[in-house]
C-alpha positions as CSV (number, residue, x, y, z in Angstrom):
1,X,1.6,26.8,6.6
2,X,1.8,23.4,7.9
3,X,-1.2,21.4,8.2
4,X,-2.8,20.5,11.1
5,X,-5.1,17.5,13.0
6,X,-6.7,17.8,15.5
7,X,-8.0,15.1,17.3
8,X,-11.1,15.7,20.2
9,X,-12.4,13.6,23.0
10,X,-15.0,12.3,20.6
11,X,-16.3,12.8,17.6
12,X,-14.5,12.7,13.9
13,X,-11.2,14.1,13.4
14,X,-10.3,17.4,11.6
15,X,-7.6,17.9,9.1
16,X,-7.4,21.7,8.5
17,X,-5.0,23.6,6.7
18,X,-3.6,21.2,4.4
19,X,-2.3,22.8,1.0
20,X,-3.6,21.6,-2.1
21,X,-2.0,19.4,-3.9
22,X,0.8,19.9,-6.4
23,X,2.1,19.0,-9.9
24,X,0.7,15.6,-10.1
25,X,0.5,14.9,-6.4
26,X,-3.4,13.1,-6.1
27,X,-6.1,15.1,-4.5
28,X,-6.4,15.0,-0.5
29,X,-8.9,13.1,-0.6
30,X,-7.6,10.4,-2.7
31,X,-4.5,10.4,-0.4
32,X,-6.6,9.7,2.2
33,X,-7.9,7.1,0.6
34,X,-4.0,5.8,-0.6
35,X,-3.4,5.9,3.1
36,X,-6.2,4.3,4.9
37,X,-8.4,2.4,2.1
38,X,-11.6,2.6,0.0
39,X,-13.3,2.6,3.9
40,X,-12.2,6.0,4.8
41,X,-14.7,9.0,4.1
42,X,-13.4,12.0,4.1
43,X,-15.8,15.0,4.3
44,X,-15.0,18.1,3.3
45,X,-16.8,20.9,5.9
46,X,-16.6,24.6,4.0
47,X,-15.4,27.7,5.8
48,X,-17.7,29.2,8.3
49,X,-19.7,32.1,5.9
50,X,-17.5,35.1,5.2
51,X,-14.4,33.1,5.7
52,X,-11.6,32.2,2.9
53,X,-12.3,29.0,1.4
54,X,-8.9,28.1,2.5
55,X,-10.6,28.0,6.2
56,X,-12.6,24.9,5.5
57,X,-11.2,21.1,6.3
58,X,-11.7,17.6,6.0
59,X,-12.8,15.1,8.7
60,X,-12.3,11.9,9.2
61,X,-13.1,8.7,11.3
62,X,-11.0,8.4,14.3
63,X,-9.4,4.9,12.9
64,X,-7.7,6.9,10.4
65,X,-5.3,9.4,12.2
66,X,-2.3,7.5,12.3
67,X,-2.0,7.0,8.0
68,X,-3.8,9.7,7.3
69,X,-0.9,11.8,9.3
70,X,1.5,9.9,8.0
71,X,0.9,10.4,4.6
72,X,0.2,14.5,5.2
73,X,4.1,14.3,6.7
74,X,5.8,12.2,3.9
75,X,4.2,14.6,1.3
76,X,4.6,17.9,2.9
77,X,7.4,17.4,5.9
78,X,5.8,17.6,8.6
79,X,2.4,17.7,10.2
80,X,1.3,19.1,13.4
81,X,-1.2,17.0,15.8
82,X,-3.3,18.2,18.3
83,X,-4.1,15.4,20.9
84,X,-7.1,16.4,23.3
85,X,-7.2,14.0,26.4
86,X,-9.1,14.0,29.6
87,X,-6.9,14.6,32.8
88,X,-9.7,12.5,35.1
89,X,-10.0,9.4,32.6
90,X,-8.2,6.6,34.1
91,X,-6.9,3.4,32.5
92,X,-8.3,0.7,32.6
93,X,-7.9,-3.0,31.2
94,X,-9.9,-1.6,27.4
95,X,-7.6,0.8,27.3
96,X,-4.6,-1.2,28.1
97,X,-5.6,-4.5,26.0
98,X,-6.5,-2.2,23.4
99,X,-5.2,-2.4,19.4
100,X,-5.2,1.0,17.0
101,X,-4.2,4.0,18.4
102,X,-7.6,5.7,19.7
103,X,-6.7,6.8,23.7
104,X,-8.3,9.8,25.4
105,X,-7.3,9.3,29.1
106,X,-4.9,10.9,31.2
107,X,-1.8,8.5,30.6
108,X,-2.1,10.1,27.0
109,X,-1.8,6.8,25.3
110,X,1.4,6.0,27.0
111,X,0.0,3.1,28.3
112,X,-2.4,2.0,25.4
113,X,-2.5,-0.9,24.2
114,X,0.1,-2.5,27.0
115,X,-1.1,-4.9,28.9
116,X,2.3,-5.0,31.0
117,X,1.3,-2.9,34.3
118,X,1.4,-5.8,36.8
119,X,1.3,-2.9,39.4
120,X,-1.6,-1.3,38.9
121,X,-4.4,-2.1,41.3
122,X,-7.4,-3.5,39.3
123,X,-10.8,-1.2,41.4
124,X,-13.4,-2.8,38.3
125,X,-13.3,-4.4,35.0
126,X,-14.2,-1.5,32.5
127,X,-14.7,1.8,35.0
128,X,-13.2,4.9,33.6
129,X,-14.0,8.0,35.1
130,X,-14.7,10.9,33.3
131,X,-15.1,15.0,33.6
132,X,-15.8,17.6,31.2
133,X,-12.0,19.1,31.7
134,X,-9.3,18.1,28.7
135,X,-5.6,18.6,28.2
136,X,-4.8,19.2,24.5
137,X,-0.8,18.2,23.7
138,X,0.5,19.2,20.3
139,X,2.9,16.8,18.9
140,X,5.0,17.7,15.7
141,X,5.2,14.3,13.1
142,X,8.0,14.7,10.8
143,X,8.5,13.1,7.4
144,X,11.3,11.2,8.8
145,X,9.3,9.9,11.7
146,X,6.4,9.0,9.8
147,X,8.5,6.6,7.6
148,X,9.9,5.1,9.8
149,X,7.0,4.4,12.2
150,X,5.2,3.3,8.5
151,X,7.7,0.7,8.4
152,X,7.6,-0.4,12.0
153,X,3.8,-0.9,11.4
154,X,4.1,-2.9,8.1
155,X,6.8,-4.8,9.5
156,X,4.2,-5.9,12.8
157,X,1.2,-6.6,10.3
158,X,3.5,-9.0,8.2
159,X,4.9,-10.4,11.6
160,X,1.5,-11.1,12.7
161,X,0.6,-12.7,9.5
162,X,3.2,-14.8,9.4
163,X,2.4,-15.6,12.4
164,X,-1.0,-16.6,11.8
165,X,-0.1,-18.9,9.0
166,X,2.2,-20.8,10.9
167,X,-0.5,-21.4,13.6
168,X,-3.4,-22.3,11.3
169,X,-1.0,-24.5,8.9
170,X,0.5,-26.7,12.3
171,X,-2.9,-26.9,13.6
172,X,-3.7,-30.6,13.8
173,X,-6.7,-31.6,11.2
174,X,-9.5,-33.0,13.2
């Protein structure tokens, strides 16, 4: 069984089916908290009455999907993601200024976080329209994926601090 996220319009995210942990592998929960930090909460939500306690799962904040799946993957191979978006939200500049990984409109987060559509016809600042339909796209994230888009990451947050340093140390002293 691989596990699965799935990952709504709003609300918290659900991990379910995620084996339990082996040998001396941590508890989910404290990879979770290995993956995103001390500031993730994971909840466990037991199985509906007269269901295995297998059908229970976790949830956690939305900030949390993208090392909290890429942890599941590197430990068990692969995890699957279920993305639910809305086919009638429309970028806009939050969405395409925005940082993390959080996108529910109908580009599907293909445009997230890119501020590089010089094309686009601006029609208001922060309008998004919105309906009650959704698209839900299933994505597979394989170990091999995962590490390497780890790596990518930490290699951007130690450009980025780099980065900083050199602009606050040849800052001028007033």
């Amino acid at each position: 069984m691989t596990a699965k996220i799935i990952r709504p319009l709003s609300g918290r995210i659900q991990v379910r089916e995620l084996r339990a942990p082996r040998g001396d592998e941590p508890s989910n929960k404290s990879m979770f908290k290995d993956a995103a930090g001390e500031a993730i909460r994971p909840t466990w939500v037991e199985a509906a009455e007269g269901q295995p306690g297998w059908a229970g799962y976790w949830v956690i904040a939305r900030q949390h999907l993208t090392e909290v799946a890429e942890s599941i993957a590197i430990r068990d191979g692969s995890v699957e993601i279920e993305m639910h978006y809305s086919p009638t939200e429309k970028c806009d500049l939050r969405c395409r200024k925005a940082k993390g990984d959080d996108c529910t409109c109908a580009c599907e987060g293909k445009h997230h976080g890119k501020a590089q559509h010089a094309s686009w016809l601006e029609v208001g600042e922060t309008t998004l329209v919105r309906g009650e339909d959704r698209k839900i796209v299933h994505r597979t994230l394989t170990r091999d994926q995962a590490k390497s888009d780890r790596e990518a990451r930490l290699e951007e947050m130690v450009r980025e601090l780099v980065n900083r340093q050199r602009n606050h140390h040849g800052q001028p002293h007033a």
